[in-house]
N, C-alpha and C positions, 0 to 999 in steps of 0.2 A: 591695696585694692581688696573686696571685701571679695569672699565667693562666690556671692549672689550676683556682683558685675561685674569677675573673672568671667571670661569666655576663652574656649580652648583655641589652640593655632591651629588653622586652615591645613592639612596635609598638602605637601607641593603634587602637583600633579604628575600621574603616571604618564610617561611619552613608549608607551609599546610602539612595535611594527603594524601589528593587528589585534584591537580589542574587537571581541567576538560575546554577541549581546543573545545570552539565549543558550543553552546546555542540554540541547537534544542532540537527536545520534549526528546531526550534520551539523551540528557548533561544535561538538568534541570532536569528528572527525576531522575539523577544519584546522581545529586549537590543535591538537594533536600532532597535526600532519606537519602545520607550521612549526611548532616547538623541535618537530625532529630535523629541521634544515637549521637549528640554534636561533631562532628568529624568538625576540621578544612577544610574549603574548600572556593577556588578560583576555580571561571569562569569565562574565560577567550572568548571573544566574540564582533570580528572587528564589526560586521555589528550594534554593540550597541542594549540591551535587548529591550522589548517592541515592535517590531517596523515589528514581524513576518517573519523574517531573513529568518531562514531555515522553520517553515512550512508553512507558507504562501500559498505557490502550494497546498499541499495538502488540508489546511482550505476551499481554493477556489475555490478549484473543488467542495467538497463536497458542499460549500452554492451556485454554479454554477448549480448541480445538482438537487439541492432543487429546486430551482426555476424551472429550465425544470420539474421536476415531477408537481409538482403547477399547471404548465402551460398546461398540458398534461391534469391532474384533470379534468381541466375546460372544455378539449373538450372533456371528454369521461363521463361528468357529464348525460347525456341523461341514458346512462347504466342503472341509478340509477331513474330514471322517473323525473329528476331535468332537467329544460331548462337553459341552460348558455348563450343562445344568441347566437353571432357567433361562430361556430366550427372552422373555420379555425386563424391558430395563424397569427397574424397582427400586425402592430404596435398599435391598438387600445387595442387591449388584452394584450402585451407586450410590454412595455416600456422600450427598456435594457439599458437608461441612470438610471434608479430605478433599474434596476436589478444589474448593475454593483454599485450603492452605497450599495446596500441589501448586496453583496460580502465583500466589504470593510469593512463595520459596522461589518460585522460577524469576519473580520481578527482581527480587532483593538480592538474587545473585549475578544478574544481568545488573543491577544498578551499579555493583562493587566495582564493574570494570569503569565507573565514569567518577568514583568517589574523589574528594577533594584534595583526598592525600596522596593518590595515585596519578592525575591531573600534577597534583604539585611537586610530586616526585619528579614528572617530566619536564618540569621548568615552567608549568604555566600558573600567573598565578591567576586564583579562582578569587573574584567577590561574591561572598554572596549576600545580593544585594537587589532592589528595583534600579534599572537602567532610564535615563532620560535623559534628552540633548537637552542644552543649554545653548548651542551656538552651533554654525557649521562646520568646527571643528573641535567641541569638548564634549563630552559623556559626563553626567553627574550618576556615580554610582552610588546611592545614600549620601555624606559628605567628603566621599573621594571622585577629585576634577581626572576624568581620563583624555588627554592629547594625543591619542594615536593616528600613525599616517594611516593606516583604512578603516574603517571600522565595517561589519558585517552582522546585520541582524537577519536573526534566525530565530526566532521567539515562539515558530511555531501556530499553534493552531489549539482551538475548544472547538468541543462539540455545541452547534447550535439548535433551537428549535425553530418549527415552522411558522408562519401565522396562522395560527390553527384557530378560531372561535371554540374555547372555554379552554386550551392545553393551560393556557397558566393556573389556572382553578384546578388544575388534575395533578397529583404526583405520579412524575414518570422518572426512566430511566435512561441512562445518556452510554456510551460507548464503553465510560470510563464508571462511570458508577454500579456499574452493572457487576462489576466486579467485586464490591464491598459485599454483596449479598454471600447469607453462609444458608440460609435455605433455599431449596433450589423455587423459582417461580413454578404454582402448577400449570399456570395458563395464561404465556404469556404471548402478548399483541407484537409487532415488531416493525413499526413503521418509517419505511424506506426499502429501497432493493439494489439498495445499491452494493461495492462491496462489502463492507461494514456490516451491513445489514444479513445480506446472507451468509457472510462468514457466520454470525453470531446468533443469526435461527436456527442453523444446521445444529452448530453445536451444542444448543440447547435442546433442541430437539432427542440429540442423540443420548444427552441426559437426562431424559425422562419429562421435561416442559413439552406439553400439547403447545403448537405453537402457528400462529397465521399470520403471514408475512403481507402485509399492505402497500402496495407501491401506487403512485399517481401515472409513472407510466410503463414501459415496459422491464421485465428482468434485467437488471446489468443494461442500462441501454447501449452503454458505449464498448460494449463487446462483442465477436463476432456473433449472429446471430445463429449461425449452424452449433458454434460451443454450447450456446443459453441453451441450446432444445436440449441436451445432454443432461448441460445442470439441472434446469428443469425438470426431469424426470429424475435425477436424484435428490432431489428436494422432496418433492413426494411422493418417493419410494421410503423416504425419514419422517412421512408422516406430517411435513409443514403443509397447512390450506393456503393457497396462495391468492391474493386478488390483487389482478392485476390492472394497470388501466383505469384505476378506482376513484374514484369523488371523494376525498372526507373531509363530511360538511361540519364535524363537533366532534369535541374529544368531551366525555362527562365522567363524573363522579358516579357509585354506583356501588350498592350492597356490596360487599366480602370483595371491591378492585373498581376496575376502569371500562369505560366503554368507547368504542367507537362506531360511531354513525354514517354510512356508506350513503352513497345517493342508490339510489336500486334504477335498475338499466331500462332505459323507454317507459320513461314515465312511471314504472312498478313502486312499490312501498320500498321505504329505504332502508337497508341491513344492518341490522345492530348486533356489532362483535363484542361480545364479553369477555373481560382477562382478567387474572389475579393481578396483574404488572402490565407496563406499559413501556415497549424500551423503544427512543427516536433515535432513528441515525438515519437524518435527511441532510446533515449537511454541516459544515464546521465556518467558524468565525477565525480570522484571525487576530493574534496576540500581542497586539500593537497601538492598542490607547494609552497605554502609562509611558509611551514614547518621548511624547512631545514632538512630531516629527517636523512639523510645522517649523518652529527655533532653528532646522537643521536645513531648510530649502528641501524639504522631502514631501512631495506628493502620495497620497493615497486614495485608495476607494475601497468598494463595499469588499473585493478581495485578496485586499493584503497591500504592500508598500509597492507604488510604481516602478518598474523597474525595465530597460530595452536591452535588447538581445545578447550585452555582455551583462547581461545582473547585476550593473550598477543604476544608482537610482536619481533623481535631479541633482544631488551633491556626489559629485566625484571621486569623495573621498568613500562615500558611502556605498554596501552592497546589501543586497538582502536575498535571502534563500530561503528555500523551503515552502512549507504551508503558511509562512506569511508574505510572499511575495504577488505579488499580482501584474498585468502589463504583459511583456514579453513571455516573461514567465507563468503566467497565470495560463496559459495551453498547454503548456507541458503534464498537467494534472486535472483530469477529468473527477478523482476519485483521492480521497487521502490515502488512500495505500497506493496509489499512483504516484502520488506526491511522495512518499516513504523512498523509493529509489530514484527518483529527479531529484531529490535533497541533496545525498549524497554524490551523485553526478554535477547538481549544480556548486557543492562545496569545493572541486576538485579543481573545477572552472577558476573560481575565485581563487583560487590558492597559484593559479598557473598567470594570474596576472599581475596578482597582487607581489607575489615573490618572483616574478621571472619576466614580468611586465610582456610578457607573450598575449596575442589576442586573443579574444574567447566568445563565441556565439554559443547561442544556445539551442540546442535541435529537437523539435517537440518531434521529429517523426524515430527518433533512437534511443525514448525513454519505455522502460520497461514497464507492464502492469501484472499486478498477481494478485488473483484472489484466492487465498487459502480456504476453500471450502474443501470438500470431497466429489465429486474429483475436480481436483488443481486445475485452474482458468489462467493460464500467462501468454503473454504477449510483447509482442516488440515490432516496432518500425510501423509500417502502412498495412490495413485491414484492407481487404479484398476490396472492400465499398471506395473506400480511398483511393486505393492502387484506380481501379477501375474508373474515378473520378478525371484522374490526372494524365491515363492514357488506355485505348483499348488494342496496344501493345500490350498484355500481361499473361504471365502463365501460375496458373494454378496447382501446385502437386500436394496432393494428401496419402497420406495414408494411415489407416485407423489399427487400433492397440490390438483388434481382435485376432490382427495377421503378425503379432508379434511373441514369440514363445515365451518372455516372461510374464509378460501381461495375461499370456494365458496359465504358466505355474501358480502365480497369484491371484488367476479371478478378478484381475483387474484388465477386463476387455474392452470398456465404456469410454471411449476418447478417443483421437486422431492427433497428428500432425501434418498442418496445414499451411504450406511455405507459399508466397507470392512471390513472383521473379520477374524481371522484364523480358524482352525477346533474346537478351543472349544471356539471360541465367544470371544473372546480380542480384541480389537477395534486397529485394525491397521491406521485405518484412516476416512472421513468423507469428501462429497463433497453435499453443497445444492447449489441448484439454484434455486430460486424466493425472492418472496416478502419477506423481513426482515432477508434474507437468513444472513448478517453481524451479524444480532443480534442471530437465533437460530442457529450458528457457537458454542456457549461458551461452553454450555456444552461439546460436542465432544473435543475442545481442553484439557479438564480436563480430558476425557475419554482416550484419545490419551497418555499427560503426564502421568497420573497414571496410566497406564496401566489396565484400565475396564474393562468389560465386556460388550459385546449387556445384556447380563440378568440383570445387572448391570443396566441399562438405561431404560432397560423394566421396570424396579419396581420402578419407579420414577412417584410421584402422580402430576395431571399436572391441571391446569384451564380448563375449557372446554367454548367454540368453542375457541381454540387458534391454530395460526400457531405452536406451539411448539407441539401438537400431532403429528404432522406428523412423527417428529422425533422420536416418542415413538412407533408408530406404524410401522416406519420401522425396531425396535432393536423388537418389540415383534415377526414381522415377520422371525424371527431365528426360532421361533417354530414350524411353517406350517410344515416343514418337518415329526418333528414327530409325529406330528395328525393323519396321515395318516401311520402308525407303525402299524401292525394289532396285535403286541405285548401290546401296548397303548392304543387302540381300547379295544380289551379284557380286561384289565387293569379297564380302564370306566366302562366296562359292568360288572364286578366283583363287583365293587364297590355301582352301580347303585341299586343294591341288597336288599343294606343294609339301603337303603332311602335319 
């Protein structure tokens, strides 16, 4: 037989436990998790491990962030009787060909923990390869057939644009592109308000980009509305113009950058915003047309693969997580940093069914949200609008950073903790706003899942001067009410008696 019609033998097919189609943080954490109970597993991932595929955007924003807080430090160092020299941010003070490597170093050492050898260290193996069904129970990864009893696509999510009249005609900037830049934009547009959006105004802003933020409707809509007046006011205390509520009727081309065309309000002449740059972040697609989902009995729609309350999808054998899930799934995530911990919450799911055939719902009211701006926006469980929707049995306890002593050592007095409960104190949900607000978010998630109590949280022994009082003093403030019981009162005074 000549070589020209030699053809090579077909690889027999892999039969894993769990092939796992997709190598973001909730396919590794999946692959991972399963390899450590010894369970056969294939992942399965084009864009090749290591290399910060799918989190990237997220990694970048937050060490993009880093830097604008950094940056900020230095001009608001006087606060603190410390002189920094010049207050105003310049290229002397920021260097953002250094700052755009400071991003990168932060991506490529975060990607080492997902590399292909360290993955395969753990027994899993990695193709890297484009994923597509062939049938309802084979995966064609390039020309190796994968027979796994579940498989799990997690493929994630792109940044999309809008239908904007002329944006294709314009070069702009997306989540992830935004990053490749080594000079900093001087004036840039930034259209969306969502988190994305202002995470990545803020921090530009605080890098020296003059920066105006365009939203269609309001700040963050799906956030409490008392946090946004906070953020709001730190947004353009950093000097972002904001319009909010805004019409854009055309994105165009335009001497030395980009423009944008506003409708101007009651009938007025319509606003033209001029930028060096132009960065969208209205909203993401998901990663799931080189599927073939069809072949597999898998429905979809415009967001992400269908999937009902245990996150499996028309095929039984099949699951899908993350930002390309839609269906049941598809409410668990208002926001792709929304979706960033429902991922990893919905990978855990999957893993408790798949391996332990235990059942698994999925609960859109005990998914966490966080938006990394200054100051920190986090959330869990049901919004006061909500609570308030489903009963007008509810209790409100707040209490703001200004009556907390580190918040005052630090000058960080701008935010509250703001707990909802029912009528005997079960923690329906949790929204802070300020300084570290990401990090004392945990506990309430716990509170929220397990179903707590505010007394429950009250009695929790805490460090003192810490942000984390704040939180203890707004679950003890459940009791003010009845201090004032003149049944309670008497109660004290009885008591008081007996020494």
């Amino acid at each position: 037989m000549s070589e020209t019609t030699a053809t090579a033998p077909k690889p027999a097919p892999l039969t894993p436990d769990i092939c796992v189609i997709g190598a973001g943080a909730a396919g590794v954490s999946l692959a991972t998790a399963a390899a450590a109970f010894g369970v056969p597993v294939v992942l399965v991932e084009p864009g090749g491990m290591g290399d910060g595929h799918q989190n990237a955007g997220s990694i970048s924003a937050r060490a993009l962030g880093a830097a604008g807080a950094r940056a900020r430090a230095v001009q608001q160092a006087g606060r603190f009787g410390i002189s920094a020299g010049e207050p105003q941010v310049n290229d002397e003070l920021v260097n953002y060909a250094r700052v755009h490597d400071h991003v990168q170093r932060v991506v490529a050492a975060t990607a080492r923990n997902d590399s292909a050898e360290r993955l395969g260290a753990l027994g899993i193996h990695v193709i890297k390869s484009e994923a597509r069904f062939i049938s309802r129970s084979t995966v064609m990864a390039g020309n190796q057939p994968i027979k796994a009893r579940r498989f799990v696509i997690a493929t994630g999510s792109r940044p999309s644009a809008p239908l904007l009249p002329g944006l294709d005609a314009v070069p702009f900037l997306t989540s992830e592109s935004l990053f490749s830049l080594t000079r900093r934009p001087e004036r840039l547009l930034v259209l969306g308000a969502g988190s994305t959006g202002v995470e990545l105004a803020q921090a530009m802003a605080r890098l020296g980009s003059t920066v105006s933020l365009v939203a269609a409707g309001d700040l963050l809509p799906h956030a409490d509305p008392e946090a946004v007046l906070i953020l709001r006011r730190a947004l353009l205390r950093d000097g972002i113009t904001l319009h909010e509520k805004a019409r854009v009727l055309r994105a165009e081309t335009v001497k030395g950058g980009v423009r944008l065309v506003l409708a101007g309000p009651d009938g007025e002449a319509d606003q033209k915003l001029d930028g060096t740059h132009l960065l969208v972040a209205t909203g993401r697609t998901p990663n799931i047309e080189a599927l073939d989902l069809e072949l597999a009995g898998i429905t979809s729609d415009a967001g992400g693969v269908i999937v009902d309350k245990g996150l499996r999808t028309g095929n039984r054998r099949v699951f899908a997580i993350g930002d390309c899930a839609s269906g049941a799934a598809g409410g668990l995530h208002s926001t792709h940093v929304a979706q960033d911990h429902a991922a990893h919450d919905q990978a855990g799911l999957v893993l408790r069914n798949a391996l332990f055939r235990l059942p698994v719902r999925t609960n859109a009211t005990a998914i966490l949200r966080v938006t990394y701006c200054h100051p920190e926006l986090a959330s869990v469980g049901l919004s006061e609008a909500e609570a308030r929707k489903r009963s007008s049995s509810i209790t409100i306890l707040r209490w703001p950073y200004a009556e907390n002593d580190r918040a005052q050592a630090e000058h960080e007095t701008d935010g509250f903790v703001k707990l909802v409960a029912d009528r005997r104190g079960r923690v329906l949900g949790a929204t802070i706003v300020g300084a570290g607000a990401g990090e004392l978010i945990a506990p309430w998630c716990l509170a929220v899942r397990k179903g707590l109590t505010v007394q429950d949280m009250a009695g929790l022994a805490l460090p003192y001067p810490t942000f984390s009082e704040a939180s203890k003093r707004a679950a003890m403030s459940f009791y003010a009410p009845l201090a004032a019981k003149p049944g309670i009162r008497r109660l004290i005074g009885f008591l008081r008696r007996f020494g």
